[in-house]
BALOBA-1460 file (C-alpha; in Angstrom, 3 decimals):
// residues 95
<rec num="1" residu="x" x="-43.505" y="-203.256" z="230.829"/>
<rec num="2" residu="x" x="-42.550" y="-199.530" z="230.329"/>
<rec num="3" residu="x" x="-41.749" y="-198.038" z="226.899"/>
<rec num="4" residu="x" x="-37.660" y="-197.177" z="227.019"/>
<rec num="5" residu="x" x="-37.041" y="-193.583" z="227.525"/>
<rec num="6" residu="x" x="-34.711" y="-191.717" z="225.337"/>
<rec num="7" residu="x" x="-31.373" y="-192.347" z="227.439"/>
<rec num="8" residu="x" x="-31.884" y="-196.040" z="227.004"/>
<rec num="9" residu="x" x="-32.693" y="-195.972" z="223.749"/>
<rec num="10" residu="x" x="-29.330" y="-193.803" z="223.378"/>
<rec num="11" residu="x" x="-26.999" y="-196.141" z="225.454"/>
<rec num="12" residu="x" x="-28.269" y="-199.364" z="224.244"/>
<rec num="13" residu="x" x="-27.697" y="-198.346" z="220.692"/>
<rec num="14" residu="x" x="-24.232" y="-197.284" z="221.127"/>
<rec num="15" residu="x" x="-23.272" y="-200.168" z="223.262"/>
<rec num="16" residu="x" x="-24.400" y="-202.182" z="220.525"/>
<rec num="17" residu="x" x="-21.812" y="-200.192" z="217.592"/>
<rec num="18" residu="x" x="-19.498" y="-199.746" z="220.109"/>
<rec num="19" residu="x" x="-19.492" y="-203.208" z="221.416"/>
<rec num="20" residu="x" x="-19.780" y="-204.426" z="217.846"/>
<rec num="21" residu="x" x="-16.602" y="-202.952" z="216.102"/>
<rec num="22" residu="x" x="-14.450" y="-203.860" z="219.428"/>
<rec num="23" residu="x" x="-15.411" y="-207.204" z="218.909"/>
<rec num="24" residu="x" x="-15.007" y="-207.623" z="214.859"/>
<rec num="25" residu="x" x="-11.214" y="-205.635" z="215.421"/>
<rec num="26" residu="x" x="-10.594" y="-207.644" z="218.560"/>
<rec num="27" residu="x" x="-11.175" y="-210.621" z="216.942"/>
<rec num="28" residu="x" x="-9.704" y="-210.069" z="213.139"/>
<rec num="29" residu="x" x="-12.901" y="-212.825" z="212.546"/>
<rec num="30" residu="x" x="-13.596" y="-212.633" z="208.464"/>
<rec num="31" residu="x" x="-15.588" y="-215.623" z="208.567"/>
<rec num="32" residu="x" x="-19.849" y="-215.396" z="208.059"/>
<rec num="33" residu="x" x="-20.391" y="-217.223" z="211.262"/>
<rec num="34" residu="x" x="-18.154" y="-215.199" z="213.399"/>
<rec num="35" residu="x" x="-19.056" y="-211.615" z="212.134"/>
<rec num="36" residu="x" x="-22.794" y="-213.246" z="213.191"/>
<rec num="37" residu="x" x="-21.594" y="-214.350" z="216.292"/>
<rec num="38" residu="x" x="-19.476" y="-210.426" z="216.871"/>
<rec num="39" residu="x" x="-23.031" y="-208.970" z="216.438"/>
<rec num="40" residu="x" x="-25.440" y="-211.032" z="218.162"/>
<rec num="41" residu="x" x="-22.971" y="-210.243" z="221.108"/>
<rec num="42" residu="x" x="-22.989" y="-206.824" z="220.956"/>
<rec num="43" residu="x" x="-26.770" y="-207.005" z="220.206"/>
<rec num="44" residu="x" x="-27.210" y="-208.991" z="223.598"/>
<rec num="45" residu="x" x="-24.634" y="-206.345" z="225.525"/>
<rec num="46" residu="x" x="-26.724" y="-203.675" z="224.147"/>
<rec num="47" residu="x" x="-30.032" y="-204.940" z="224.966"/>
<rec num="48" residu="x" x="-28.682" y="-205.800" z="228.799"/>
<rec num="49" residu="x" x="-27.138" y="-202.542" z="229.046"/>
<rec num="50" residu="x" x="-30.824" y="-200.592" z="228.332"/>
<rec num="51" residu="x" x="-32.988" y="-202.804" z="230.164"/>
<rec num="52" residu="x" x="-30.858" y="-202.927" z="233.379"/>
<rec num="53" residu="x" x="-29.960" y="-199.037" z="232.748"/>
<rec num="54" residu="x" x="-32.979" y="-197.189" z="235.652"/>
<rec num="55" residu="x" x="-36.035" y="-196.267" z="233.953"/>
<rec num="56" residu="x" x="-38.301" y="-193.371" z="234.808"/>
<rec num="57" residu="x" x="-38.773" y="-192.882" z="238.674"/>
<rec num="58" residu="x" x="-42.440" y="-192.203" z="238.237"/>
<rec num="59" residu="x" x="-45.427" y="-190.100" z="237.256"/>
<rec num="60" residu="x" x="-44.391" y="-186.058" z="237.458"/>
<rec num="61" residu="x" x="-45.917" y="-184.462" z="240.346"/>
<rec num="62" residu="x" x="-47.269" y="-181.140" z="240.178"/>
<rec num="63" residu="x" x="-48.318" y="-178.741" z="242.241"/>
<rec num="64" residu="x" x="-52.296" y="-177.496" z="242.832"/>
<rec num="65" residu="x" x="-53.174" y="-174.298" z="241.695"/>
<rec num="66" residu="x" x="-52.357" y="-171.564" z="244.113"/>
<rec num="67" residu="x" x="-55.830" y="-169.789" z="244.767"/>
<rec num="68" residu="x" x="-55.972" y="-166.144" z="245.320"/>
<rec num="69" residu="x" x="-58.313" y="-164.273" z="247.732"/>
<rec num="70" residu="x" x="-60.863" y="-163.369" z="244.975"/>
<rec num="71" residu="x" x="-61.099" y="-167.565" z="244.537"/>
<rec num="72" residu="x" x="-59.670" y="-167.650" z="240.730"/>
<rec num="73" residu="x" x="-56.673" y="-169.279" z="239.993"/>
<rec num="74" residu="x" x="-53.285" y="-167.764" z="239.906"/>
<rec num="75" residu="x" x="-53.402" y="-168.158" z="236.594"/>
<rec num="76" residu="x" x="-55.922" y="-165.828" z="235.542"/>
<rec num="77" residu="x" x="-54.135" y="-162.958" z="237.254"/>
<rec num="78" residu="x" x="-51.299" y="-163.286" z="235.414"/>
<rec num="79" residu="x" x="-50.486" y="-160.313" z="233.557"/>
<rec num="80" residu="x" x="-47.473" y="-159.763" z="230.575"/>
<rec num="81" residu="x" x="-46.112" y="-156.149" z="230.397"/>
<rec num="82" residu="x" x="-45.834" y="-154.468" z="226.966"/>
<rec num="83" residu="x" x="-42.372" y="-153.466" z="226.051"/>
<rec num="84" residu="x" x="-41.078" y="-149.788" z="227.792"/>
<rec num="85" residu="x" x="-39.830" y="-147.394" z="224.744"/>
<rec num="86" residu="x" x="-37.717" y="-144.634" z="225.597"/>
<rec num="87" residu="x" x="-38.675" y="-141.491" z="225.112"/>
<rec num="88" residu="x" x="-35.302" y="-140.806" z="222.826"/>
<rec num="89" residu="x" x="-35.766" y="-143.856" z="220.975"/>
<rec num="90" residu="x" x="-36.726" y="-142.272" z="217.626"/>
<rec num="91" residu="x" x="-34.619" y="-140.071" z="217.342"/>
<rec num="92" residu="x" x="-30.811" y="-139.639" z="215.745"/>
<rec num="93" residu="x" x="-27.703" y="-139.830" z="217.887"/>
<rec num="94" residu="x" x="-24.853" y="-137.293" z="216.616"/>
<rec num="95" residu="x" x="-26.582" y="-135.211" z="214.123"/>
């Protein structure tokens, strides 16, 4: 079985508060065996409501590394400008 992914996690959890208050308030219960009864059914709604919730479709595909004529990768080729400074940039504007 798959590990739950973060949106599961995230919807069982708050189906289980959510589902957990509605049913304490719904019911007005005070009683030890009906607040256990309140949240083993909003345990049981949460736990249905990550497991039947679609898990991930798959492994991520990626793509191959695009080859240039040379035979490196693209990779290699890439090159990051340094930043442009203006000739004016030093000095004063309106003195």
């Amino acid at each position: 079985m798959q590990r739950p992914n973060a949106a599961q996690l995230t919807y069982g959890s708050a189906t289980v508060v959510l589902a957990t208050v509605a049913l304490l308030l719904l019911s007005g219960t005070t009683t030890l065996p009906g607040i256990a009864a309140a949240c083993a059914a909003g345990l049981l709604l949460g736990v249905l409501v990550a497991v039947t919730m679609p898990g991930r479709a798959g492994p991520v595909k990626t793509s191959a590394p695009v080859r240039s004529a040379s035979g490196t990768s693209g990779n290699e080729e890439i090159r990051v400008p340094a930043a442009r400074v203006g000739g004016s940039a030093g000095t004063r504007i309106g003195s």
